[in-house]
Structures are given as C-alpha cells and as structure tokens.
DRENTORKOL-3810 file (N, C-alpha, C; in nm, 4 decimals):
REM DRENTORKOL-3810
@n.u->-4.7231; n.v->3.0778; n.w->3.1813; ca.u->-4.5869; ca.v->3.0809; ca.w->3.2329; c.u->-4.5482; c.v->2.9412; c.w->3.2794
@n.u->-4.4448; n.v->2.9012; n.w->3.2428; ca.u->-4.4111; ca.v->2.7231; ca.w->3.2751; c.u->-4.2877; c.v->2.7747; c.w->3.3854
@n.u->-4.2700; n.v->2.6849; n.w->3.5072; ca.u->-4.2785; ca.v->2.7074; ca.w->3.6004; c.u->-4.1275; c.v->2.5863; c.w->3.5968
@n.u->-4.0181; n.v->2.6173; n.w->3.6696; ca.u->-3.9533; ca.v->2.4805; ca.w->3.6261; c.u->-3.9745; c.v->2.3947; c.w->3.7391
@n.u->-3.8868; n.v->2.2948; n.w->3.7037; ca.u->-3.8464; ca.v->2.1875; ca.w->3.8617; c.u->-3.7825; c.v->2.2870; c.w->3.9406
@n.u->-3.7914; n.v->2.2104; n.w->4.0861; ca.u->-3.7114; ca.v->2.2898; ca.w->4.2042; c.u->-3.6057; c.v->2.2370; c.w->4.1677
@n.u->-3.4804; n.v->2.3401; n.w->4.2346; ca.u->-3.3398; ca.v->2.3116; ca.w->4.2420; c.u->-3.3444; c.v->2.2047; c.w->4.3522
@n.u->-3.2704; n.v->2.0883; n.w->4.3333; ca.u->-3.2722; ca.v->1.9816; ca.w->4.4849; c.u->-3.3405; c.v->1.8776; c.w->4.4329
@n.u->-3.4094; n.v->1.9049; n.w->4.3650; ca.u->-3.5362; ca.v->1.7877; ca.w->4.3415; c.u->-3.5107; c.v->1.7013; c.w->4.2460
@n.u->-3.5398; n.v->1.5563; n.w->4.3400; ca.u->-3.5043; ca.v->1.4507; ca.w->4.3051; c.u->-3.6170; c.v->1.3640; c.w->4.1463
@n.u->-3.5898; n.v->1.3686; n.w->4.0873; ca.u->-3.6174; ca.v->1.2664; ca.w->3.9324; c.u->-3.6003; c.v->1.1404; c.w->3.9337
@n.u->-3.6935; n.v->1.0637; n.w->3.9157; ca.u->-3.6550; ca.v->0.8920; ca.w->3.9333; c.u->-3.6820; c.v->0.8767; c.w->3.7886
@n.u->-3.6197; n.v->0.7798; n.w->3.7790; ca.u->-3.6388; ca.v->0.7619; ca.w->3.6031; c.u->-3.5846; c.v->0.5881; c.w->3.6191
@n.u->-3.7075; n.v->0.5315; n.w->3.5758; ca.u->-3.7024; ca.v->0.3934; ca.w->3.6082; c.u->-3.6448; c.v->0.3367; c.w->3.4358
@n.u->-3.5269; n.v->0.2671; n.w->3.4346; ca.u->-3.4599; ca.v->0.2050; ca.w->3.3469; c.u->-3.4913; c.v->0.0483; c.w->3.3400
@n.u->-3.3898; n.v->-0.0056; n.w->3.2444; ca.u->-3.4895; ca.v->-0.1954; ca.w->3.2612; c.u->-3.5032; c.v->-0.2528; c.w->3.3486
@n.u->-3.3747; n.v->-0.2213; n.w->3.4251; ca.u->-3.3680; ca.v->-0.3062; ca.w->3.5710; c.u->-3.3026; c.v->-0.2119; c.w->3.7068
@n.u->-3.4010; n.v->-0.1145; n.w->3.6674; ca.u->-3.3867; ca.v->-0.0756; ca.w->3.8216; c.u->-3.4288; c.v->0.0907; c.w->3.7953
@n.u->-3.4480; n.v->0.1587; n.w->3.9072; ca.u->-3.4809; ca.v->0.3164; ca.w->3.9539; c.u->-3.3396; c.v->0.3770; c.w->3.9498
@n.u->-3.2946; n.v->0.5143; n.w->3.8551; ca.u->-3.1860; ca.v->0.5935; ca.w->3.8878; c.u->-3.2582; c.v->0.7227; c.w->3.9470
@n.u->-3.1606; n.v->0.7956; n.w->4.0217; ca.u->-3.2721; ca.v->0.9138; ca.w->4.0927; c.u->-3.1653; c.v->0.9878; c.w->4.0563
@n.u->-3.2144; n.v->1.1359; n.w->3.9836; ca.u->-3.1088; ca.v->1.2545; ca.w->3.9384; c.u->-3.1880; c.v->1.3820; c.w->4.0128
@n.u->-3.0908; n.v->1.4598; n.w->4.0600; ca.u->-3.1302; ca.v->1.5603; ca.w->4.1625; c.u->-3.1109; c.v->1.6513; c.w->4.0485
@n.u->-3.1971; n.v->1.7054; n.w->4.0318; ca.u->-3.2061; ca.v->1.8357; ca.w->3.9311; c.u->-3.1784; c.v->1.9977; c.w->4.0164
@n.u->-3.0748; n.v->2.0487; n.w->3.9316; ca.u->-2.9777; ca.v->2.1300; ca.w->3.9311; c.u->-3.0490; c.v->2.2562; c.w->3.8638
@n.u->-2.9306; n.v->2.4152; n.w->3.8289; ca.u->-3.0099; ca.v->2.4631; ca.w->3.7356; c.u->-3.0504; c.v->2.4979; c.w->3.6593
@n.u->-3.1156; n.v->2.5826; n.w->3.6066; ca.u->-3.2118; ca.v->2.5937; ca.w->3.4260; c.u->-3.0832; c.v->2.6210; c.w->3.3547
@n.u->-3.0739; n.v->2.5566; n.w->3.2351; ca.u->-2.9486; ca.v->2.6133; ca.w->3.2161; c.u->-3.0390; c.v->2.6692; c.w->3.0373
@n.u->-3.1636; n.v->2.6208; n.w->3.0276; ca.u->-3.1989; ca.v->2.6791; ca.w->2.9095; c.u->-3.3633; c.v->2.6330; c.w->2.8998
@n.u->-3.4043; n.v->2.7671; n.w->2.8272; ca.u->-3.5428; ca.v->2.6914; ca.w->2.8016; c.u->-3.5577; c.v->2.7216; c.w->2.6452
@n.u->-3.6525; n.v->2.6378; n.w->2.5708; ca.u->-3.7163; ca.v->2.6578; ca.w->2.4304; c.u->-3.8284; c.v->2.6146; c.w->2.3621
@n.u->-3.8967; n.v->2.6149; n.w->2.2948; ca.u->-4.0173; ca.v->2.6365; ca.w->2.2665; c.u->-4.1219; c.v->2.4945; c.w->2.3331
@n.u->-3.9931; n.v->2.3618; n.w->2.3079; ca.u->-4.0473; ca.v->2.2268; ca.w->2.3787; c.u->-4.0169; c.v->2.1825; c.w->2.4856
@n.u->-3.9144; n.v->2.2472; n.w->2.5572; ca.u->-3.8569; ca.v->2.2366; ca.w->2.6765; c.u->-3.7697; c.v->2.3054; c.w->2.7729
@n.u->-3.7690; n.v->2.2578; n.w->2.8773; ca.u->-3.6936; ca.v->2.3339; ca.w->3.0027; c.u->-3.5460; c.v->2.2185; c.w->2.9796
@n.u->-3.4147; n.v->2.2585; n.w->2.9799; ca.u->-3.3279; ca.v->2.2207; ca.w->3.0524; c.u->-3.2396; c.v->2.2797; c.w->3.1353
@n.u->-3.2026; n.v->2.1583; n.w->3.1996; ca.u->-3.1600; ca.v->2.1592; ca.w->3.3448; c.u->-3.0390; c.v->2.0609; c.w->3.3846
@n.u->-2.9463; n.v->2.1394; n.w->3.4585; ca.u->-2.8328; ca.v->2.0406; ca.w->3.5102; c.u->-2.8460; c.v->1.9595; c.w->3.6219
@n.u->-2.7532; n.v->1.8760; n.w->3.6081; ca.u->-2.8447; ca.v->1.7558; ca.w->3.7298; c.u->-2.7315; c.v->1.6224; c.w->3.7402
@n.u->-2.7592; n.v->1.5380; n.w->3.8534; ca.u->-2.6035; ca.v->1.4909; ca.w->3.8960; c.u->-2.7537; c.v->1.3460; c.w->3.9175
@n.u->-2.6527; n.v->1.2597; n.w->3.8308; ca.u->-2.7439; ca.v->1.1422; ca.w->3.8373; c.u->-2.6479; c.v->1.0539; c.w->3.9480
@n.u->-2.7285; n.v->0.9678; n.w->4.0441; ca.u->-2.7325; ca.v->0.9418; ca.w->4.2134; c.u->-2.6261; c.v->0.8139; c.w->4.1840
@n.u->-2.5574; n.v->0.8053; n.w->4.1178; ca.u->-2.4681; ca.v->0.6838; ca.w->4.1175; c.u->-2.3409; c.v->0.6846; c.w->4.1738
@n.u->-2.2684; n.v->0.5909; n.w->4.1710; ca.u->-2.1435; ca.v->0.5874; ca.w->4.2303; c.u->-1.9824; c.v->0.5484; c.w->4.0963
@n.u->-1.9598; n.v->0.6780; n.w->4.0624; ca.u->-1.9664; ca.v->0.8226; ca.w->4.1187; c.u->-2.0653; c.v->0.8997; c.w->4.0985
@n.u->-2.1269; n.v->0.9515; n.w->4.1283; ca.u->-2.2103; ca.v->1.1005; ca.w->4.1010; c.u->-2.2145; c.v->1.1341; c.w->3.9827
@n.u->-2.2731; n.v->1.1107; n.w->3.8670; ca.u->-2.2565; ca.v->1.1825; ca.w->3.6885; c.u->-2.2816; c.v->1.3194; c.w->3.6674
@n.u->-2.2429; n.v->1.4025; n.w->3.6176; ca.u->-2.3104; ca.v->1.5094; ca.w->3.5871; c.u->-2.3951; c.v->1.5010; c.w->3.4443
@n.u->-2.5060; n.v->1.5519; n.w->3.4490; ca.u->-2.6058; ca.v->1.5123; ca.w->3.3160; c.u->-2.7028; c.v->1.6378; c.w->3.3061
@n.u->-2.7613; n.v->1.6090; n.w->3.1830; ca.u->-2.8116; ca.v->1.6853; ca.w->3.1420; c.u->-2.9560; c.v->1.6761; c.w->3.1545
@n.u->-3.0846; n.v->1.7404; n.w->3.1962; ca.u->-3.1852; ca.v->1.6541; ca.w->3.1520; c.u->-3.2733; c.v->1.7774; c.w->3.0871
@n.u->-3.3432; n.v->1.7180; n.w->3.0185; ca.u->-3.4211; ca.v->1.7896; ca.w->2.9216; c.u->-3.5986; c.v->1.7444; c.w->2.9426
@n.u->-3.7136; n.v->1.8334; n.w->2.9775; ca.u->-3.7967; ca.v->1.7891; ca.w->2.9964; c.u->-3.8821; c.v->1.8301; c.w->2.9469
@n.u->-3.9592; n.v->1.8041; n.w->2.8753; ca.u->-4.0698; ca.v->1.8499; ca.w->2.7385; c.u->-4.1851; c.v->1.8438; c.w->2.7882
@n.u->-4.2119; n.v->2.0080; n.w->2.7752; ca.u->-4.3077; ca.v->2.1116; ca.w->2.8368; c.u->-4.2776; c.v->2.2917; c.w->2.7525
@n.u->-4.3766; n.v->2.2105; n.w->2.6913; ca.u->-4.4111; ca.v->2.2933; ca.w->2.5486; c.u->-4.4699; c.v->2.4780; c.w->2.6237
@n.u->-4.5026; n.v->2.5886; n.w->2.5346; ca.u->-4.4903; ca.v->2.6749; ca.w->2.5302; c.u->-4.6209; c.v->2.6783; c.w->2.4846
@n.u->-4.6925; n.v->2.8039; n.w->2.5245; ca.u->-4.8547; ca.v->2.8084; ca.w->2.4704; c.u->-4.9519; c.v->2.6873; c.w->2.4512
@n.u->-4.9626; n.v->2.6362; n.w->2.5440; ca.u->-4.9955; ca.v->2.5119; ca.w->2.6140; c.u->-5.0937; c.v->2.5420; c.w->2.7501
@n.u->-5.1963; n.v->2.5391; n.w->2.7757; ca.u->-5.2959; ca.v->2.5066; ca.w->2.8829; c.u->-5.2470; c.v->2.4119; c.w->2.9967
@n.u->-5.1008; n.v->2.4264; n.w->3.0503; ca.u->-5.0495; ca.v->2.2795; ca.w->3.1384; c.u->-4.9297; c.v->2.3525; c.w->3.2257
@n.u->-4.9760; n.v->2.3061; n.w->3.3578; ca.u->-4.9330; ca.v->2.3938; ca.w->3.4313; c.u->-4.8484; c.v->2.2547; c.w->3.5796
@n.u->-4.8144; n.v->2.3075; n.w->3.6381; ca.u->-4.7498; ca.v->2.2120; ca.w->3.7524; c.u->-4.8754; c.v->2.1972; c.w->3.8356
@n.u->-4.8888; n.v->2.0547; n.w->3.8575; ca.u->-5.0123; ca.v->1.9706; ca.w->3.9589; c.u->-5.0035; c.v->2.0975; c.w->4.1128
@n.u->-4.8568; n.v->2.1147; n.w->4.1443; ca.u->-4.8160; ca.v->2.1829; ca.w->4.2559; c.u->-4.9095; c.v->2.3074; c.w->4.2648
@n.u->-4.8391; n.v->2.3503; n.w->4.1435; ca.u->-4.9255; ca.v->2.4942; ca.w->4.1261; c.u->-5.0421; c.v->2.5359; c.w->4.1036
@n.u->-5.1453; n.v->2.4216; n.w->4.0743; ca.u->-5.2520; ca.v->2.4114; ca.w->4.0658; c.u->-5.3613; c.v->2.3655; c.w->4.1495
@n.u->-5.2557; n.v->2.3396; n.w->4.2525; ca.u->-5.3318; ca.v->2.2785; ca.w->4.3669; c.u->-5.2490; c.v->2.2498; c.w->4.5036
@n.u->-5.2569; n.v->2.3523; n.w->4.5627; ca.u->-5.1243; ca.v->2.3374; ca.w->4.6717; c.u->-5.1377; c.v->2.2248; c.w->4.7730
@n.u->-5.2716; n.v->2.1447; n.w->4.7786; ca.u->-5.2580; ca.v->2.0707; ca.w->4.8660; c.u->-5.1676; c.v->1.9403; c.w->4.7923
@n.u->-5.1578; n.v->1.9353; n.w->4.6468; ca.u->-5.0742; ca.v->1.8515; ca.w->4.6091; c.u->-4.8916; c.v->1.8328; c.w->4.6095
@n.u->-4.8890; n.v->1.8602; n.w->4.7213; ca.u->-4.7660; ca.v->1.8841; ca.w->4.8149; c.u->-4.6464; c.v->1.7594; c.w->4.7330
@n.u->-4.5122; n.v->1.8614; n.w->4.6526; ca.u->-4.4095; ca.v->1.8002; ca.w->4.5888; c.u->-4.4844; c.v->1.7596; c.w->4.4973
@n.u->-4.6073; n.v->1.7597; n.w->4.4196; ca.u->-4.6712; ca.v->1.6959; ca.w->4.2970; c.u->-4.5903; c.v->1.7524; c.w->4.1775
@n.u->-4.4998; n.v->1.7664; n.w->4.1056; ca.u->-4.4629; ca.v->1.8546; ca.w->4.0265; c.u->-4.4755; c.v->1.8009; c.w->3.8625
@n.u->-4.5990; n.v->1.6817; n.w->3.8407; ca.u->-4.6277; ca.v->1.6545; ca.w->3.7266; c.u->-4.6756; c.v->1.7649; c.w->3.6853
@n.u->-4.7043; n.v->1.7355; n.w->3.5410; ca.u->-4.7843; ca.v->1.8111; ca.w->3.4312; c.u->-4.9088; c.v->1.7711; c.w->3.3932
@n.u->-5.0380; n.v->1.8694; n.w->3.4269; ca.u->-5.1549; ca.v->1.8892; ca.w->3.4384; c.u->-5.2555; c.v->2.0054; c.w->3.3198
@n.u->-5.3526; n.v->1.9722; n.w->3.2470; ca.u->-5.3738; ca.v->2.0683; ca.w->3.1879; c.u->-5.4864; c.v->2.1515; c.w->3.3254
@n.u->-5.4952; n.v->2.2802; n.w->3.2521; ca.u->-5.5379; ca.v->2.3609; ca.w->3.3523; c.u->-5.7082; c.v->2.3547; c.w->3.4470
@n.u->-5.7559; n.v->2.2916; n.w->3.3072; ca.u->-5.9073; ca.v->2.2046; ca.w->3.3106; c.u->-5.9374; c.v->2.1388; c.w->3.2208
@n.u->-6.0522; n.v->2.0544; n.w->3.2724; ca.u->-6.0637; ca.v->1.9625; ca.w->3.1699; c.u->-6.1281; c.v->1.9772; c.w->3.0412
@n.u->-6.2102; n.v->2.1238; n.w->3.0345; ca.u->-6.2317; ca.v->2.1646; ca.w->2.9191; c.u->-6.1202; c.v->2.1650; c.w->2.7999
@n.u->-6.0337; n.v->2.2852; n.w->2.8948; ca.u->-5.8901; ca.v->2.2367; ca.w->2.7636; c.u->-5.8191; c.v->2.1330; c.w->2.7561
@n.u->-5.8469; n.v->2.0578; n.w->2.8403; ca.u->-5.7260; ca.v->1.9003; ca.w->2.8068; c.u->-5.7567; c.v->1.8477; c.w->2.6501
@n.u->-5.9927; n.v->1.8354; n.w->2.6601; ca.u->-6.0630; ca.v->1.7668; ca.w->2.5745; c.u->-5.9780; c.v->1.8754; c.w->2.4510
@n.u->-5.9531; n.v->2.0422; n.w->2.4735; ca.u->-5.9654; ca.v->2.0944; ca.w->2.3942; c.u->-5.7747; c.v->2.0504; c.w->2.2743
@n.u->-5.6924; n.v->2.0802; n.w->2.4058; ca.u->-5.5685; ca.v->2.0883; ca.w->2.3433; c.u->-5.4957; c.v->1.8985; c.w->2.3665
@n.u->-5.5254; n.v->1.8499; n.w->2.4009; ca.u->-5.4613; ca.v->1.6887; ca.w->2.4618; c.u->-5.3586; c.v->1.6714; c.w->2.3201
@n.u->-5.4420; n.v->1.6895; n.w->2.1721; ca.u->-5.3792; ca.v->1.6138; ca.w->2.0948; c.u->-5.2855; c.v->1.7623; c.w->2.0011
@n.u->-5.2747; n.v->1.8678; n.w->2.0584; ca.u->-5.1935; ca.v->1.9209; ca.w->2.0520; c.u->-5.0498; c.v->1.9005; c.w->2.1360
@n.u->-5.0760; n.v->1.8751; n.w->2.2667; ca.u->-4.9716; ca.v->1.8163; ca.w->2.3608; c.u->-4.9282; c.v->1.6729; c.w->2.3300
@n.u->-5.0087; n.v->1.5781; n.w->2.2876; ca.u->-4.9276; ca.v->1.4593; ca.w->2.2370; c.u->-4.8843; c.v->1.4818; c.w->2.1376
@n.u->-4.9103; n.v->1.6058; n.w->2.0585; ca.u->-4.8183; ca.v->1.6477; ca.w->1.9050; c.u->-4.6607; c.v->1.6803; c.w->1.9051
@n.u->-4.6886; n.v->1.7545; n.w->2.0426; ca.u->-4.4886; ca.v->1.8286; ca.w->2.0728; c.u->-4.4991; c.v->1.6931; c.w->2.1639
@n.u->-4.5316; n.v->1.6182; n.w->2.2335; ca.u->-4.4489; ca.v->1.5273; ca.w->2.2909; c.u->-4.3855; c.v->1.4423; c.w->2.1643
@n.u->-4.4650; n.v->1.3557; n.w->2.0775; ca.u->-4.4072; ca.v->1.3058; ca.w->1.9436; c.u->-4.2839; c.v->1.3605; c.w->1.8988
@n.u->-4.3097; n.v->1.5104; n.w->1.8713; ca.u->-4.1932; ca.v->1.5669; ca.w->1.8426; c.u->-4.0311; c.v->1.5642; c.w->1.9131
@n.u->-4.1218; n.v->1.5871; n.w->2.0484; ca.u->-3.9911; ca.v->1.5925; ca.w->2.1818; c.u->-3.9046; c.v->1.4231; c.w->2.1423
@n.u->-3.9388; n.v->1.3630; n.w->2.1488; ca.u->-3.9130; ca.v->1.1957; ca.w->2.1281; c.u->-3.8492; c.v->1.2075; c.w->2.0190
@n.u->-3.9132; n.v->1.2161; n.w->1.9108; ca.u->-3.8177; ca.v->1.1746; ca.w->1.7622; c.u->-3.6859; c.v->1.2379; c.w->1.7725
@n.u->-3.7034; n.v->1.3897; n.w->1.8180; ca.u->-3.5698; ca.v->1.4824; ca.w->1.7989; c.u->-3.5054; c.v->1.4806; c.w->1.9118
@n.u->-3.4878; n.v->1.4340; n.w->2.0467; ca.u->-3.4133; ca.v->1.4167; ca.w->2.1506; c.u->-3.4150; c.v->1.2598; c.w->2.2054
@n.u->-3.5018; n.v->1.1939; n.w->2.2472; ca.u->-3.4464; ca.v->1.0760; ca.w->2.3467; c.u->-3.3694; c.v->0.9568; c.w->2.2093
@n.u->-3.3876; n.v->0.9344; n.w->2.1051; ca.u->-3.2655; ca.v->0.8812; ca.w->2.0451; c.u->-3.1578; c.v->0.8999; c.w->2.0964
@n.u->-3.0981; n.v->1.0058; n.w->2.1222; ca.u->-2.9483; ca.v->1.0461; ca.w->2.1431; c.u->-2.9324; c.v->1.0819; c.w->2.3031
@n.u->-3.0583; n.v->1.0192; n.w->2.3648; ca.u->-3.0528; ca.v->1.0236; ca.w->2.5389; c.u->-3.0115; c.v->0.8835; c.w->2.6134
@n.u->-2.9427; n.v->0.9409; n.w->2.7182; ca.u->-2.9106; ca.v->0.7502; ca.w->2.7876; c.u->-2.9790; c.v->0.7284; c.w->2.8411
@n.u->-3.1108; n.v->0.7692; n.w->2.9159; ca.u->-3.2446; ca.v->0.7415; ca.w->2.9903; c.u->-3.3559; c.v->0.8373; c.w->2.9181
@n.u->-3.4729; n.v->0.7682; n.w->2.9688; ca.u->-3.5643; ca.v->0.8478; ca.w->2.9433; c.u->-3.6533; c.v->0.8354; c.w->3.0382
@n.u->-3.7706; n.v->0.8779; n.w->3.0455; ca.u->-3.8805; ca.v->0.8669; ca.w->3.0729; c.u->-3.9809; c.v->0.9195; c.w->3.0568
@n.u->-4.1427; n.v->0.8284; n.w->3.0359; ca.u->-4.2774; ca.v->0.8949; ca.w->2.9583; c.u->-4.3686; c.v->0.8066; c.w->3.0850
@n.u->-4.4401; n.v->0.8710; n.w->3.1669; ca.u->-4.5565; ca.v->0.7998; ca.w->3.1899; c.u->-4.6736; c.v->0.8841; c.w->3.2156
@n.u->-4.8043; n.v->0.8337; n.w->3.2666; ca.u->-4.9452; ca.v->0.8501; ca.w->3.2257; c.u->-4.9804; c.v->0.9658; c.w->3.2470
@n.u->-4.8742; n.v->1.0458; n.w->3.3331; ca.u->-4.9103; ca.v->1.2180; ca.w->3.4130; c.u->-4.8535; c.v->1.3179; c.w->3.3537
@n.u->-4.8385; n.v->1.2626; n.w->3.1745; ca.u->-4.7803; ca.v->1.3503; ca.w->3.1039; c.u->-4.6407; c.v->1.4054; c.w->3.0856
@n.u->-4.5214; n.v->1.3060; n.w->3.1572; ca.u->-4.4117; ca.v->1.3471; ca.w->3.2316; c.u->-4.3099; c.v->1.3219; c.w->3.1181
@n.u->-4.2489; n.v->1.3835; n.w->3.0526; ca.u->-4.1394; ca.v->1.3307; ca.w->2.9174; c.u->-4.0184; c.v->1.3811; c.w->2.9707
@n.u->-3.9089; n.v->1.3206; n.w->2.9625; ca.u->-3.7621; ca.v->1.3643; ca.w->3.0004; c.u->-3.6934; c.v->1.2647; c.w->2.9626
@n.u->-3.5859; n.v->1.3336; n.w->2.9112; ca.u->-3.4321; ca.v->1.3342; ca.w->2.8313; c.u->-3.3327; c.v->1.3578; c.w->2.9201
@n.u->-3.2455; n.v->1.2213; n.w->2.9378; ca.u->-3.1712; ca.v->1.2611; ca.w->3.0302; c.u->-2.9951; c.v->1.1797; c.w->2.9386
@n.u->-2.9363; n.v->1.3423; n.w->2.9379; ca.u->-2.7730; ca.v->1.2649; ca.w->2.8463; c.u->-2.6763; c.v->1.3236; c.w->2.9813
@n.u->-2.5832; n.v->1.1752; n.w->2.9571; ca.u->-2.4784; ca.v->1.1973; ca.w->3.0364; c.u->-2.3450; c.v->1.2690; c.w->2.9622
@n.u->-2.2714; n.v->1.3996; n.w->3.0652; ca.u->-2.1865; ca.v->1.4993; ca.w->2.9925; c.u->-2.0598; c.v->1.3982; c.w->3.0153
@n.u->-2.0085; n.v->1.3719; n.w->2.8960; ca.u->-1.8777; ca.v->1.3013; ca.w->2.9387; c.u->-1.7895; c.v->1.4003; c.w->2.9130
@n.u->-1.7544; n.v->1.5275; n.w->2.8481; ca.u->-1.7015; ca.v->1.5935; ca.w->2.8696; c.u->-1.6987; c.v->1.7430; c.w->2.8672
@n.u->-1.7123; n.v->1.8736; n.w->2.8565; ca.u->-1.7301; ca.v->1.9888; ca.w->2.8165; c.u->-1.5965; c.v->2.0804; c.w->2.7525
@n.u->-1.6453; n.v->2.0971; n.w->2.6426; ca.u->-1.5153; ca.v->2.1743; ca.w->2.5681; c.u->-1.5953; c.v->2.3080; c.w->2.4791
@n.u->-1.5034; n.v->2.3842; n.w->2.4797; ca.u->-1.5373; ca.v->2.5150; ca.w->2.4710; c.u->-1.3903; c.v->2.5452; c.w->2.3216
@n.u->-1.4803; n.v->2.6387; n.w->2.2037; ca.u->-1.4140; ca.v->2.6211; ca.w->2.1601; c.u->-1.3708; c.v->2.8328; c.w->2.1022
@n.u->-1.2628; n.v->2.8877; n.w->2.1393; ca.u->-1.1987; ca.v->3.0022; ca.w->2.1395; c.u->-1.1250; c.v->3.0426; c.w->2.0176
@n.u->-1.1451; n.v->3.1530; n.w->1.9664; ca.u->-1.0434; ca.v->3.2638; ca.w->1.8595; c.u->-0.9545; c.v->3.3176; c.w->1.9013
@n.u->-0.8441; n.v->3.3228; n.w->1.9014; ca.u->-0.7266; ca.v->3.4194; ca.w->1.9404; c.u->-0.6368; c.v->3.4461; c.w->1.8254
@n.u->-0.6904; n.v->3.5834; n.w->1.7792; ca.u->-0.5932; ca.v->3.6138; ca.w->1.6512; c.u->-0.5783; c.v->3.5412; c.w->1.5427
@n.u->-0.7092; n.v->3.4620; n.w->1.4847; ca.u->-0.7133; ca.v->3.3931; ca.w->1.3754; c.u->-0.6989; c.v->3.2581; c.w->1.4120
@n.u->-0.6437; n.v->3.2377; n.w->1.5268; ca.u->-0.6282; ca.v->3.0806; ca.w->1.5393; c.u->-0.7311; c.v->3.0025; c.w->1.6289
@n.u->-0.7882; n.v->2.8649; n.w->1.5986; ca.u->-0.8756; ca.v->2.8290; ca.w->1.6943; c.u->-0.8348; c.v->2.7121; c.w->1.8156
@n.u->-0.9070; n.v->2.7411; n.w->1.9218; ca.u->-0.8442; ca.v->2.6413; ca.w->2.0011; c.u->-0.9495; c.v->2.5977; c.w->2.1286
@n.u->-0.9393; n.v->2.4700; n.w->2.1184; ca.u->-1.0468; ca.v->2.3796; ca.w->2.1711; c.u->-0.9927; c.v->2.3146; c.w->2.3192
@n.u->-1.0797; n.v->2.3200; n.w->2.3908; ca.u->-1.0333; ca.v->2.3399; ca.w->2.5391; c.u->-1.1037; c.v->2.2281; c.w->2.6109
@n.u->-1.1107; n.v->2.1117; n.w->2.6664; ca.u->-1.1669; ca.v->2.0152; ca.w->2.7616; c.u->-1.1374; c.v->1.9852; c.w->2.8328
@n.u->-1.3033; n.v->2.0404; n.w->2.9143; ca.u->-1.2771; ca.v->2.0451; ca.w->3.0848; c.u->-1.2532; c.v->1.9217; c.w->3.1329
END
C-alpha cells in the first residue's frame, strides 16, 4: 500500500540557483508510477502546481516514516529491507527511467536525489474544462 505525502507538507526542490518550497495539497490522482498531488509553490505570488511523484506500484518501498517512526517527518522512499532492495533496486531504477523520459521533459522543476525521491513539478497556468450542450461544444477557462 503506498502511503501519500501529508496534506501541509512542505517539498523543497532545489533549482540552479536557489531552493523553491511547494506545500503539497491533495491527491488528486494516483497510477501505476505515481501519486499526484496539488500544491501551491512558496513564491510571490503563490502558484498553483501540480506535482507528480514517482512511486511505483508492486514495489517493496515504503515511507522511511512508516517504517520507522522514530524517523520523525522522514517521508523519503525506502525499500522495505535490504534483502529486497539487492532483490528489486533495478526494477525501481527501471520505472524511475521511465517516470523521467515520460514526465519531467514537460515539468518546470524537478527533482531526483540519493533517497530515491523523483518529482515532477508543472505549473497550472490555466484550467479549462471542456462541455456538450445539445451538440455544441464549449470550452470554459478558469
């Protein structure tokens, strides 16, 4: 069972020149490589964004948190032991590869480091919704 981020909880995602921190919001979807989640990146103004964080499905990898409560706010990604890390590791660097080719291209941040941590983060510049009424279509932006 993959477990998501807390609602509130802050994401640093270090860019070329400098730390952005996005408070993650909520699930708004999960699928076979990832959890996403809404989330308001810490700038001035406030962005609303999207972030996407790749944490695969039938996978041995569980939250550091949950695996160890004294690891208080730890909410990296951990395999469950080290038997299966040796066993599955290069199954998990397989969907991370994947996660990368098919999402952070088309992301305005990212981030990958050593605790297994992958996230996609796109900024919503707008939301439009698109409706049928009696044969006719009509496209709506919020």
């Amino acid at each position: 069972m993959r477990t998501p981020l807390p609602k509130g909880y802050e994401l640093k995602i270090n860019t070329d020149s400098s730390q952005v921190g996005i408070i993650i919001g909520d699930v708004i979807g999960e699928g076979g490589c990832c959890i996403s989640y809404k989330g308001e990146m810490l700038m001035e103004p406030h962005l609303p964004v999207i972030v996407k964080e790749c944490f695969p499905l039938n996978l041995p990898i569980e939250r550091r948190l949950i695996l160890n409560s004294a690891d208080k706010d730890d909410y990296s990604l951990i395999f469950e032991n080290e038997e299966q890390e040796g066993r599955e590791k290069e199954r998990f660097d397989a969907r991370k590869d994947m996660f990368k080719r098919g999402i952070l291209h088309n992301a305005s941040l990212s981030r990958l480091n050593e605790t297994n941590e992958l996230f996609a983060v796109g900024i919503i510049l707008a939301i439009a919704s698109l409706y049928t009424v009696k044969g006719k279509y009509y496209l709506i932006i919020y």
